[in-house]
Each structure stands twice: as C-alpha cells, then as structure tokens.
N, C-alpha and C positions, 0 to 999 in steps of 0.2 A: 835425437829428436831435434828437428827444426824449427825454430822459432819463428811465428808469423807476426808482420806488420801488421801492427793493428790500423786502418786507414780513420782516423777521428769524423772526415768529413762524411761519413757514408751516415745517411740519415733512413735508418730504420721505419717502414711504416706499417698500421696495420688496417686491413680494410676492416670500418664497421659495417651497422645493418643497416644503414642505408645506402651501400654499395658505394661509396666514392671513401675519401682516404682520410685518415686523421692522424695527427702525430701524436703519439704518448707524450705526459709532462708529467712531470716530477712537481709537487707542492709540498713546502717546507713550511710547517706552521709552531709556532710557539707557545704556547699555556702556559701562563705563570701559575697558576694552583693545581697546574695539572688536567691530565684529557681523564676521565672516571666516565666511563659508558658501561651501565649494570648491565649484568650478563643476565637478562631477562626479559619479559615482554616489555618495559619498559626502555631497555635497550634497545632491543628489536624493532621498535617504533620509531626511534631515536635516526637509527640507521635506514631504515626507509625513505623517514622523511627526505632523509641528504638525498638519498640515491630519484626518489622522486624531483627535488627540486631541481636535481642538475641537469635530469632527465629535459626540462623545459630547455635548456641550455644546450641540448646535444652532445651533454658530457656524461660520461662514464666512469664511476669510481671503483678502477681496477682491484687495488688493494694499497695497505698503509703497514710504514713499519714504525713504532711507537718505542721512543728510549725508555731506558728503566724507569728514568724516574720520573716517566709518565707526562714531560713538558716540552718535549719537543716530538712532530711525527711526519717522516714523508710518506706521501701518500703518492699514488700513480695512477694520470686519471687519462681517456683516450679523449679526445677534446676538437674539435676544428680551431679553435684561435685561447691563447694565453687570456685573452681578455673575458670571452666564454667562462672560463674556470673559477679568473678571479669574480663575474656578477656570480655565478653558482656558488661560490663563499659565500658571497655579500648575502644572498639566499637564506645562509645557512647558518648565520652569525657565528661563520670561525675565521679565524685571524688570516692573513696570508704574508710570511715574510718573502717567498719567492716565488716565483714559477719557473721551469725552465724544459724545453723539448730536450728528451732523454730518447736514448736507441736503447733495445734488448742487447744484452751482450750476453749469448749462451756459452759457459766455456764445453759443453760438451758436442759443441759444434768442431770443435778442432780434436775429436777423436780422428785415430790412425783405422 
C-alpha cells in the first residue's frame, strides 16, 4: 500500500441552497454545568429554535459531537463568514470558545 500526501492547504467546500459556496467551521464551545438538552418536545424546540436563528445568519448547524461529560461540544456548521456563526451564538445564548474553517477528510476516499 502507498501512502498519500495529505496536501493541508486544499480547502474543501461545499455548495449550499443558495447555489454559491460556503466553508464548513468547526465551533468549540464550553459548559461549565454541562450541555442537558431533554430528549423530548422540549428539546426538540430547543433545537429548532438554534437551527431557526442561524437560519437568519445563513448558517447551517450540520451536526455536534458532545464529550462525556457533557462540557465541552464541537459542532460543524456550513456558514459564509466565521463572524456569521459567532452573531448565530450570540442568538442563541451559547458560548463560543473558537471557530475555525475545517475540510472533510473521507478516509474511504483512498480505497484501492
């Protein structure tokens, strides 16, 4: 098997619905007592809301991955500018420790 170069600068994108280009970012956010979103209609309202208000922002909250112990979570959102993301927090009253434009990396792109 051949090892491929992985090239860092190759900047991944993906076209949204309004036909011109966005870059995926990556948001790192922190909770001190923890992220608790009930798995019910309560929740489920909870999660719209966000996905509504970022909507106003032409952000897209792709999906999140949450530590065990529930306080820290990145999230992956398709966005036109870093700044977009962070007012779609501000929105949403959740924290924002980072933002950063992230590529997909498939490894089952390098099957033989």
């Amino acid at each position: 098997m051949r090892a491929t170069k992985l090239n860092p600068t190759v900047n991944f994108r993906r076209r949204n619905s309004r036909s011109s280009y966005a870059t995926l970012h990556g948001r790192t956010h922190t909770f001190p007592d923890g992220l608790r979103i009930p798995v019910n209609d309560q929740g489920a309202q909870a999660c719209g809301t966000v996905v509504e208000n970022n909507a106003r922002n032409g952000v897209t909250w792709i999906h999140s991955y949450v530590s065990q112990d529930l306080r820290k979570s990145f999230c992956v959102y398709d966005g036109p500018t870093p700044e977009a993301i962070r007012e779609a927090a501000g929105k949403n009253n959740l924290p924002v420790d980072s933002i950063t434009a992230v590529s997909v990396l498939d490894p089952y792109f390098y099957r033989s």
